[in-house]
C-alpha angles and dihedrals in degrees: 000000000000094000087049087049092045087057102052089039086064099052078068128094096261127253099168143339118287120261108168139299137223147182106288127195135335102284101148089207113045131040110241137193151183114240119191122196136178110241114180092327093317128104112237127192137207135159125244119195128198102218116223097230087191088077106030103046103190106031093175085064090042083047090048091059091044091048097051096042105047084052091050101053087044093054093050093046092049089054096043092058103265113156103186101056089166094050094043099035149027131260132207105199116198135244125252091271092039102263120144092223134034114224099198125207088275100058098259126148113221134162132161133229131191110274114243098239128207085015138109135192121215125216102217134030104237094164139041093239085056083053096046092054093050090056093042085056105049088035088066093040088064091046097051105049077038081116112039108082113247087215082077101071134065130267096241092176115019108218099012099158099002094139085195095052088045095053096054092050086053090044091055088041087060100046093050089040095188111187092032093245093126091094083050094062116044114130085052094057097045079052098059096045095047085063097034085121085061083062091050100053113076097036090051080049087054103044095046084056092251093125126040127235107248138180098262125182091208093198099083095164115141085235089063090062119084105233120214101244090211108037095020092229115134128255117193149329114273138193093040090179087119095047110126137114115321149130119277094225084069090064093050102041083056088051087054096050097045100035110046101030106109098211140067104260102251092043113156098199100075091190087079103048112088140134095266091213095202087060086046085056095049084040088056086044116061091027097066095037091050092047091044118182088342091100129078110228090254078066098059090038095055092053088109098034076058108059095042088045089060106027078056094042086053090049094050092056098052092056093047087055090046097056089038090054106268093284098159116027115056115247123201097192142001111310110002090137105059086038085057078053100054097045088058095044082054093050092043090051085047093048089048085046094057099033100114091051082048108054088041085061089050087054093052097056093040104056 
């Protein structure tokens, strides 16, 4: 695999000569490494991704939103005074005839990015600072793509978090019921369509003008910020393969859903998954001092809509790959599916439990 990597590392404009590669962090799509060159006697690192092109189908449109993106947010730090860009942002570097990707003799899609240096992510919020950085990051990710039009970018994945699109694929689920596990999972069922009307919310909001169209990264996970190793603050947004037009309201539901829910996703033991309301406050936070004066005030009143309306759409989607035979999400047993279902039905009963609290907290950080 060196020799290969060697290779498409040199179909790239060079930044040092190549020293060897290797398999670099957790990322479940795309296949990640480590490059080391030598660059004038020091050793100097990026990252260069294989992008599974099975998943994202039209990775030059994906690479069109990354490219415009990453130069945005540059352009703003370095006006703004930053003088770290490659600590506090992310890179694309071209190929040797300019090009953004490199499409190699196989068929397969790679680009590199500057690697984040002195710097870790972490995979779960245990704690509400680690919330409150995740807010503050995404928070100044929205503010600063506020003005650049989301209309610009491509649609990497139609429908993403459409609820009302994702509620018709889990109605006609139900009704072929493939593998025969509607009967299995009734009372989930009964739950979703209780709360169809959650589903229908934010996207009404969208099409009657009352929420803008914004550049959104859709993958708000803290695993997806780029921590300081030294100071713990976070850096930056990374994995920006999701980023296309969006609400933000879509960022920041999916922030409620990763960073304040007390259990693993697929938890079996219900009794430990619920909405943990000091991380929410540090969530609402950082979020809306990161994002500053970039969001209308229907933003700001739909926070907590927001975090019911995608912590509902994802587990929507568990249980409609679970009746269709668990065709899109990797399961590792029985019903690990419709488990990953019932922790995000829970964590949307304990969100409508706590939603006055909530929404008092979102009026404190927004006066």
């Amino acid at each position: 695999m060196t020799a290969d990597l060697k290779t498409v590392y040199a179909a790239f404009d060079q930044h040092g000569d190549f020293i060897n590669g290797e398999p670099f962090g957790n990322g479940h799509i795309n296949d990640t490494y480590l490059i080391t060159c030598n660059k004038d006697g020091q050793k100097i690192k990026y990252v260069m991704q294989r992008i599974n092109h099975n998943i994202f189908k039209q990775p030059e449109g994906l690479m069109q939103n990354y490219v415009m993106v990453t130069e945005h947010i540059r352009k703003k730090l370095q006006s703004a005074g930053c003088k770290d860009l490659d600590h506090n942002s992310l890179q694309v570097f071209n190929t040797n005839d300019n090009k953004c990707l490199y499409k190699d003799p196989d068929g397969n899609y790679w680009r590199i990015i500057n690697l984040v240096d002195n710097a870790h992510t972490v995979d779960m919020v245990e704690k509400p600072e680690q919330a409150y950085q995740a807010g503050l990051t995404f928070g100044k990710f929205q503010s600063l793509l506020s003005d650049l039009p989301g209309d610009k970018l491509f649609e990497t994945i139609p429908d993403f978090h459409n609820g009302i699109t994702r509620y018709a694929a889990f109605q006609e689920a139900i009704e072929a019921d493939k593998v025969g596990r509607a009967s299995r999972a009734c009372t989930e069922i009964g739950f979703l369509q209780e709360h169809k009307d959650i589903l229908e919310l934010l996207p009404d909001m969208a099409a009657k003008g009352l929420l803008p169209i914004r550049v959104t990264h859709n993958d708000t996970k803290i695993n997806n910020v780029m921590i300081d190793d030294v100071s713990g603050q976070g850096l930056c947004a990374i994995d920006l393969d999701t980023v296309m037009p969006g609400l933000s309201l879509f960022d920041f539901g999916d922030m409620v859903r990763t960073a304040t829910s007390t259990a693993a996703e697929d938890e079996t033991d219900l009794s430990k998954m619920y909405m943990d309301i000091e991380r929410f406050e540090a969530l609402v936070k950082g979020f809306l001092e990161g994002a500053g004066d970039s969001l209308i005030p229907a933003e700001i009143d739909n926070l907590v809509t927001a975090g019911k309306y995608i912590t509902l759409i994802i587990g929507t989607r568990f249980l409609t790959d679970y009746l269709d035979g668990d065709n899109y999400f990797k399961v590792h047993r029985e019903d690990h599916n419709l488990d990953r279902c019932r922790t995000q039905l829970k964590l949307v009963s304990s969100i409508i439990e706590q939603e006055e609290q909530m929404r008092e907290i979102v009026k404190k950080y927004s006066k």
